[in-house]
C-alpha positions in Angstrom: 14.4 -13.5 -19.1 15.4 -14.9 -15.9 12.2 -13.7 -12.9 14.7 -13.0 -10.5 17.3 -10.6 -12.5 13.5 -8.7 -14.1 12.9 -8.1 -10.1 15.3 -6.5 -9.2 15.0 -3.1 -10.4 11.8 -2.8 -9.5 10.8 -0.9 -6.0 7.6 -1.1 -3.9 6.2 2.5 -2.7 4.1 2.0 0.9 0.7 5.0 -0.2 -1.3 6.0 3.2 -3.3 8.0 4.5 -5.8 7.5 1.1 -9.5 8.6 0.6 -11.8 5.8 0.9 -13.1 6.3 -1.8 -9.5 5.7 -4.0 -9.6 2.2 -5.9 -6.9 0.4 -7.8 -7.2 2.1 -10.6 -7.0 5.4 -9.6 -4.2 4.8 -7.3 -2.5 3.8 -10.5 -3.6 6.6 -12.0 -2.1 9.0 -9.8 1.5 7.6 -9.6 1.6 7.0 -13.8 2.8 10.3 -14.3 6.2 9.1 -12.6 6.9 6.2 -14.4 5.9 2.7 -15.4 3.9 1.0 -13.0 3.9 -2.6 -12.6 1.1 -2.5 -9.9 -0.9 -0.3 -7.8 -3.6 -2.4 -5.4 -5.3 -0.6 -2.4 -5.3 -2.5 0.6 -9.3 -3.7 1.4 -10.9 -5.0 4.4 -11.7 -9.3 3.6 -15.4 -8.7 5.1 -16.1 -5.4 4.3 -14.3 -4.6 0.7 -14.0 -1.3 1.8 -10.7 0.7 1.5 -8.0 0.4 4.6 -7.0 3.9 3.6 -3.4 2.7 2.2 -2.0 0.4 -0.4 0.9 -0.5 -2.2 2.7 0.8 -5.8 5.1 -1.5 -7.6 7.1 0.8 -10.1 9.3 -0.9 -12.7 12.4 1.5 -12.0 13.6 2.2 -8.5 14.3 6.2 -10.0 10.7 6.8 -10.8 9.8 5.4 -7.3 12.5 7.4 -5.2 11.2 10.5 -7.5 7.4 9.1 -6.7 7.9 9.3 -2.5 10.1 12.8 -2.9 6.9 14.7 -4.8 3.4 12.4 -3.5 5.0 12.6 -0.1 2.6 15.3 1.8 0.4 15.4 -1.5 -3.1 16.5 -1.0 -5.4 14.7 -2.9 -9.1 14.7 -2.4 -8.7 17.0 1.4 -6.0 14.4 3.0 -2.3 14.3 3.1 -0.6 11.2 1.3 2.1 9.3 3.4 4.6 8.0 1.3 7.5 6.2 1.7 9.7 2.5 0.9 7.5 -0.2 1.3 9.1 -2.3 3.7 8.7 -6.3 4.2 6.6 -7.4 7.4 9.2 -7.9 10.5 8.5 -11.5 11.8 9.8 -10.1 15.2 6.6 -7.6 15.6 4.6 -8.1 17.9 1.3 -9.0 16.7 -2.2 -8.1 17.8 -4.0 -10.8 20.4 -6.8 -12.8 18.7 -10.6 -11.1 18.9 -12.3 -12.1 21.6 -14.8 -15.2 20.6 -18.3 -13.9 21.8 -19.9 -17.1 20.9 -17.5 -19.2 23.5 -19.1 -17.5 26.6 -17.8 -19.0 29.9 -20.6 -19.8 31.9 -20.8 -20.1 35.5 
């Protein structure tokens, strides 16, 4: 089967607002009950490893997603409120952070 045509039923769910102490698999775990999941990956800081407090849920069928974000939507699960919504794709127009400020390039006088 052709990648393209398998793709296009399937529908990204943005999850935030998480516990910290929610990993892949339990995010998976949560949204199962909806449908078949193709992936569920919370979002980690590269240094750290630990959780950004949101990730992402691929679902195979766009229904069991938009019925997904209708019920996890203001969800409490382990004292927090789940945000959930549409993933959408990055906007290349955003205006993005400014770089960290390089302590080890000190000007000198």
């Amino acid at each position: 089967m052709d990648k393209c045509k398998e793709d296009r039923n399937n529908m990204k769910i943005y999850v935030g607002n998480l516990p910290f102490t929610i990993e892949d698999d339990k995010l998976k775990e949560l949204f199962a009950p909806y449908g078949e999941i193709e992936e569920a990956i919370v979002i980690k800081d590269k240094f750290s490893g630990r959780s950004k407090g949101f990730g992402f849920v691929t679902f195979k069928e766009d229904e069991s997603a938009k019925k997904a974000i209708a019920e996890m939507n203001d969800k409490e699960v382990e004292g927090r409120k789940l945000k959930v919504n549409e993933a959408k794709p990055m906007d290349p127009d955003r205006p993005r952070r400014p770089p960290r400020r390089d302590f080890n390039q000190r000007r000198r006088f």
